[in-house]
C-alpha positions in Angstrom: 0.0 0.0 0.0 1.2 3.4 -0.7 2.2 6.0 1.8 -0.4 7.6 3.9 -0.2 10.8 5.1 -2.9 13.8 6.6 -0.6 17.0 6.2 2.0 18.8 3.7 4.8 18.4 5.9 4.6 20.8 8.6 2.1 19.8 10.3 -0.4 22.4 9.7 -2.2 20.6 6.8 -2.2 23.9 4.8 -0.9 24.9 1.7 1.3 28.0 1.1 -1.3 30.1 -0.1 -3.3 29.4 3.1 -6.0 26.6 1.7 -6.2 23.6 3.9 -5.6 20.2 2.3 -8.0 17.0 2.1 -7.1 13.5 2.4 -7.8 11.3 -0.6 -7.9 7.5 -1.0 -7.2 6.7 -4.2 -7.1 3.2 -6.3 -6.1 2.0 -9.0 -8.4 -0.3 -10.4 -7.5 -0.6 -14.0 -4.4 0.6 -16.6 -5.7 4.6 -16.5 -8.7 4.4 -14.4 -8.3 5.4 -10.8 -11.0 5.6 -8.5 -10.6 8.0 -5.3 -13.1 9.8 -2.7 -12.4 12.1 0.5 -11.1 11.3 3.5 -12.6 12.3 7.1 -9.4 10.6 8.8 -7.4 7.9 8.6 -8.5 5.9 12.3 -5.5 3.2 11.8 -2.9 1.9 9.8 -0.4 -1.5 10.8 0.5 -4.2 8.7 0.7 -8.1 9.7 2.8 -10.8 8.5 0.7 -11.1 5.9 -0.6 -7.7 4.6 -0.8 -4.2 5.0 -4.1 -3.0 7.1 -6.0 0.3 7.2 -9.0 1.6 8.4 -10.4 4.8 6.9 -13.0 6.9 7.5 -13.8 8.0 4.3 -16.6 11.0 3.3 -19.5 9.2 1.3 -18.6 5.7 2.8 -18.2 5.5 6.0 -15.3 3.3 7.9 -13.7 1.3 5.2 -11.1 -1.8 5.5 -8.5 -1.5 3.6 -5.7 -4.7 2.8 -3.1 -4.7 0.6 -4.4 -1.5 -0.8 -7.5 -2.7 -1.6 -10.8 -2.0 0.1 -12.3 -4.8 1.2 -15.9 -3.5 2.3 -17.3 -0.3 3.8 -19.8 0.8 6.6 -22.7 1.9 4.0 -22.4 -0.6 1.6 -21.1 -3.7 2.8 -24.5 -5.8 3.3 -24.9 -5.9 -0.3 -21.4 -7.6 -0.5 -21.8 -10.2 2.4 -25.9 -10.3 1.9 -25.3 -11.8 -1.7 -22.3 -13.9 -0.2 -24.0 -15.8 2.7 -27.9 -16.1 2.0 -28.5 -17.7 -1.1 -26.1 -20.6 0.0 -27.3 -21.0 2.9 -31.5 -20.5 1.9 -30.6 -23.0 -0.7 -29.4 -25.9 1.5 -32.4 -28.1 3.0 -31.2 -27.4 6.5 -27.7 -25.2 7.1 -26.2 -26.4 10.5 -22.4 -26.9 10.0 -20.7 -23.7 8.4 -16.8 -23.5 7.5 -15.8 -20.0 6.1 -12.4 -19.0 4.7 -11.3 -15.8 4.9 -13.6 -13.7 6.4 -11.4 -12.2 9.2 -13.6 -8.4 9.5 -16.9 -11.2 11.0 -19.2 -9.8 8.5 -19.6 -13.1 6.9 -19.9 -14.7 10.1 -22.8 -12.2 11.8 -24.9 -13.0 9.0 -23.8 -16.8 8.8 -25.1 -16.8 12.2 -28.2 -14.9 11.8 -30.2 -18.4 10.3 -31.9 -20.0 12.9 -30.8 -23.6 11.6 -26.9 -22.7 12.3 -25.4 -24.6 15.2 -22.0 -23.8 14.2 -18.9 -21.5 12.2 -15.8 -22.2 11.6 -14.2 -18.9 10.8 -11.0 -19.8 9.2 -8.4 -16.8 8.6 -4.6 -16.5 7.8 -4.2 -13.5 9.9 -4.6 -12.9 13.9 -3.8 -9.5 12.7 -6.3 -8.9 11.1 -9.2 -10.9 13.1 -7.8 -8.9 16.3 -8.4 -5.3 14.5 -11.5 -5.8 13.2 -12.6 -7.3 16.2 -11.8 -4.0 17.9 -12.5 -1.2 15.4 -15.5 -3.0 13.5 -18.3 -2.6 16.2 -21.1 -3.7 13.9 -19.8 -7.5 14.2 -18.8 -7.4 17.5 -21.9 -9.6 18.9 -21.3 -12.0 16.1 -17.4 -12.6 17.6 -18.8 -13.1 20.9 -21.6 -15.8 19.6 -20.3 -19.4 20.9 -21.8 -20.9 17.7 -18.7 -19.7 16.4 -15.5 -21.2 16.4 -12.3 -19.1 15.4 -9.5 -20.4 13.6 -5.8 -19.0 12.7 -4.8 -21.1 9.8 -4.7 -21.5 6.0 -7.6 -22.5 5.2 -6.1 -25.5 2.6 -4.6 -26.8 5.8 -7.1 -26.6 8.2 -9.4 -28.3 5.9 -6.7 -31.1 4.6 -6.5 -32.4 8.8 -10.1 -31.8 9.5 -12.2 -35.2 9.8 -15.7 -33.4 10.2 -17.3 -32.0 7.3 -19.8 -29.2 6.5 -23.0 -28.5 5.2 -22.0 -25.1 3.0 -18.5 -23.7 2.6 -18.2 -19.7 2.0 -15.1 -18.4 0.3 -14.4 -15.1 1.7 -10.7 -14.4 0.9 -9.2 -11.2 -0.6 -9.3 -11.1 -4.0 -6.4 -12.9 -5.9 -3.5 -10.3 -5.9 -0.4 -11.2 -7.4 2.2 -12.4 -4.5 -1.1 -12.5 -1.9 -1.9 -15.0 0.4 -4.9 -15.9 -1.0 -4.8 -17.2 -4.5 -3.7 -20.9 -4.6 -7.5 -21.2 -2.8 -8.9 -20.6 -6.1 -7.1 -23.5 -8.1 -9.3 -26.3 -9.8 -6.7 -28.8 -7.6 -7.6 -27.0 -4.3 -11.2 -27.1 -5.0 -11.0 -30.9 -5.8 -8.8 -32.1 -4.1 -9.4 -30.5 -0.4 -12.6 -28.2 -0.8 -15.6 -31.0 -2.2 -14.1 -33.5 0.4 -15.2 -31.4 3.2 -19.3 -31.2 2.1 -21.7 -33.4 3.1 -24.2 -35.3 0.8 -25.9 -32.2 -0.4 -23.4 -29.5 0.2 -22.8 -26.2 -1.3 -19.9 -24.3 -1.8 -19.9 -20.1 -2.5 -16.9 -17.6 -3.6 -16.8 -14.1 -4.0 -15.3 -14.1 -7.0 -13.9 -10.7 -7.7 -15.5 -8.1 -10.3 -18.0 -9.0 -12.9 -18.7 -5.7 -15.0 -18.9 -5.9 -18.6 -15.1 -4.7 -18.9 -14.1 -6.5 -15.7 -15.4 -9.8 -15.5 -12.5 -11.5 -17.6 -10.0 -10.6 -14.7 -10.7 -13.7 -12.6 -14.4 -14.1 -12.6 -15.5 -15.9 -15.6 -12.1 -18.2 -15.3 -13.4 -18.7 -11.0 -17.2 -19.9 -12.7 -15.3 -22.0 -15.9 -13.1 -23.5 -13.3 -15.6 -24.6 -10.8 -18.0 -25.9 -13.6 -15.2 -28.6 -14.0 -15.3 -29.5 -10.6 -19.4 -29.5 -9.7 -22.3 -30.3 -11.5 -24.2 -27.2 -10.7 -22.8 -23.9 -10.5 -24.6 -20.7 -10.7 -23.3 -17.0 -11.1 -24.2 -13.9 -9.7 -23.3 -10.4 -9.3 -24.4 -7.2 -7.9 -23.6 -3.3 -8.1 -21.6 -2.1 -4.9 -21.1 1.6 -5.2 -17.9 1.6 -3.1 -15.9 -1.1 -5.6 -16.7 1.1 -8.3 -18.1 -2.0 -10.3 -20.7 -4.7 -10.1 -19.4 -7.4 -8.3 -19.6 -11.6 -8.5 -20.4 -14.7 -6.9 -20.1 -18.2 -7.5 -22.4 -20.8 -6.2 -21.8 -24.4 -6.9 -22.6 -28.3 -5.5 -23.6 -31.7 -6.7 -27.5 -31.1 -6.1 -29.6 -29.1 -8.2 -30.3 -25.1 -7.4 -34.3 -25.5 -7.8 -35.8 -23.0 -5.8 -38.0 -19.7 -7.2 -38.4 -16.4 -5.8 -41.1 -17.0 -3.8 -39.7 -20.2 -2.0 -36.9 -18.6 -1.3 -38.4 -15.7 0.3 -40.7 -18.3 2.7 -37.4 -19.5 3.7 -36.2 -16.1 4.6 -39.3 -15.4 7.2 -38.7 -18.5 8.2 -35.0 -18.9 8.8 -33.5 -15.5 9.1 -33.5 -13.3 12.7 -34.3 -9.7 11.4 -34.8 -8.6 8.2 -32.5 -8.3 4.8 -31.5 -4.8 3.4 -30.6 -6.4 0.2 -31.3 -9.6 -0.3 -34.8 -11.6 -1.0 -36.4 -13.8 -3.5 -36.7 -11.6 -6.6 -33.0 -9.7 -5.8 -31.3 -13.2 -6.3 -33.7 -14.0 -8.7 -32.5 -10.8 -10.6 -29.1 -11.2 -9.6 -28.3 -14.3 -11.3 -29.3 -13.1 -14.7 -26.3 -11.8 -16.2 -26.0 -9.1 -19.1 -25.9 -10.7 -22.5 -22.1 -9.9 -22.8 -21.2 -11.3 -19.4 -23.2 -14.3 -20.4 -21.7 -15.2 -23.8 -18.1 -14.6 -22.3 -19.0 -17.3 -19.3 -19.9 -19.9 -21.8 -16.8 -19.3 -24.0 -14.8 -19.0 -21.1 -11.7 -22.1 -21.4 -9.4 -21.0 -18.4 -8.5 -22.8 -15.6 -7.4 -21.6 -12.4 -4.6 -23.3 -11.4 -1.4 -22.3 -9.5 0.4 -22.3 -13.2 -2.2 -20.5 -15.1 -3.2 -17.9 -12.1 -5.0 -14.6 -12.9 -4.7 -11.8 -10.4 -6.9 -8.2 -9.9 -5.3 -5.9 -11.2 -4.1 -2.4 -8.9 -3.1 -0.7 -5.8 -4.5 1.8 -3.4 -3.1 4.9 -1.4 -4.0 7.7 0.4 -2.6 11.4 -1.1 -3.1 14.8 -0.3 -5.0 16.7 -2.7 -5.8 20.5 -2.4 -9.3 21.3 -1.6 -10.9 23.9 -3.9 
């Protein structure tokens, strides 16, 4: 991540000329597209063994996470990102009790993991104590779900701790950073990893989910249509999704894929919600999935043309960086 700073130097935050300076966070997300907003403050900033971690409080977002130079979620937005992540797995399974998530270190996932009724328990599985300790003290919104004993914290990789588990689970949720070049995370997208240790470690009936990185019209050929191509070789049913989140800048995707057939409409789905979920969805119900996993026509015809595997020889990584700059308010 790139250097952050709040001032010009001497401390005043002014410029010469007597106007005071804002602090941007910029990111690159493509060759010559960069996309930035305002700063309020910059609450924290550390790195781990693993990655570089900030929190920001940025101007139309709220508190945003920050690893590696990439956000990871923010306060206004970030149901629609873990909403689309977590329910339809989970709505879809006859009867969720057994929940292993990778990744996942902020506990959004978790909280709304552990939100359905049927859950008796979450393994939260993340690389980074780091990480898991910060957000467990700066993120308040997820700070009941820490403290639920349905969940079970783990400081692992997740291809290890599911290679010497002997217990197995009804849906697996892939929450890991995005595949970044030289990150921690991207060997957990191979075809062999999915195979070999992933399936293994569903029950009769299981379902595995993955965020799956951006799905625009321009973006999805980064990693997701070669995440869905990949795990199409590896289950019998696998079904794509995406959604808008205002703070990536893009529409993002999902991939949701097991052995047993996706069959449920709208409205079953949403008699599942009232019955399964404590409190009610901001983003999420029958029609919004429903809606959700009809792609645009060009996202569509690249998916089914899509040859690519992901495997640790053929890896494809997001592209760009992020930092925080002064800019000169007008």
């Amino acid at each position: 991540m790139g250097d952050i700073s709040s001032s010009n130097g001497n401390g005043s935050g002014l410029l010469g000329d007597g106007r005071r300076k804002s602090c941007w966070y910029e990111e690159e997300i493509e060759q010559n597209l960069r996309w930035c907003f305002a700063l309020n403050s910059i609450l924290h900033t550390g790195s781990s063994q693993y990655q570089d971690i900030a929190l920001l409080d940025t101007k139309p977002f709220g508190k945003a996470l920050v690893l590696d130079g990439k956000l990871q979620s923010a306060e206004m937005d970030e149901f629609i990102y873990h909403e689309s992540l977590v329910h339809p797995a989970l709505l879809h399974h006859q009867n969720p009790k057994h929940i292993f998530i990778m990744g996942g270190g902020e506990g959004s996932t978790a909280r709304e993991i552990l939100r359905h009724r049927t859950v008796e328990r979450v393994v939260m599985c993340d690389i980074d104590q780091e990480v898991v300790d910060f957000c467990k003290s700066h993120l308040l919104a997820n700070k009941e779900a820490f403290f639920d004993p349905r969940l079970h914290v783990v400081i692992n990789d997740a291809r290890a701790e599911l290679e010497k588990r002997k217990d197995k689970f009804d849906v697996i949720v892939g929450d890991l950073a995005d595949p970044i070049e030289g990150g921690p995370c991207y060997k957990l997208y191979t075809k062999s990893f999915y195979e070999e240790t992933l399936k293994p470690r569903l029950n009769q009936g299981g379902i595995f989910v993955t965020q799956a990185g951006p799905a625009g019209v321009f973006s999805h050929t980064e990693v997701f249509s070669c995440i869905y191509n990949t795990l199409r070789h590896v289950f019998r049913y696998v079904v794509p999704y995406s959604a808008h989140i205002p703070s990536y800048a893009d529409t993002w995707g999902w991939v949701m894929a097991s052995d047993s057939p996706f069959t449920l409409d709208a409205e079953k789905l949403d008699s599942r919600i009232r019955q399964r979920i404590e409190g009610e969805n901001r983003y999420v119900d029958g029609e919004t999935f429903a809606s959700a996993s009809i792609l645009s026509k060009a996202v569509r015809k690249s998916l089914a043309k899509e040859t690519q595997l992901y495997t640790e020889g053929t890896a494809k990584f997001i592209y760009g960086h992020g930092n925080c700059t002064n800019i000169a308010s007008t």
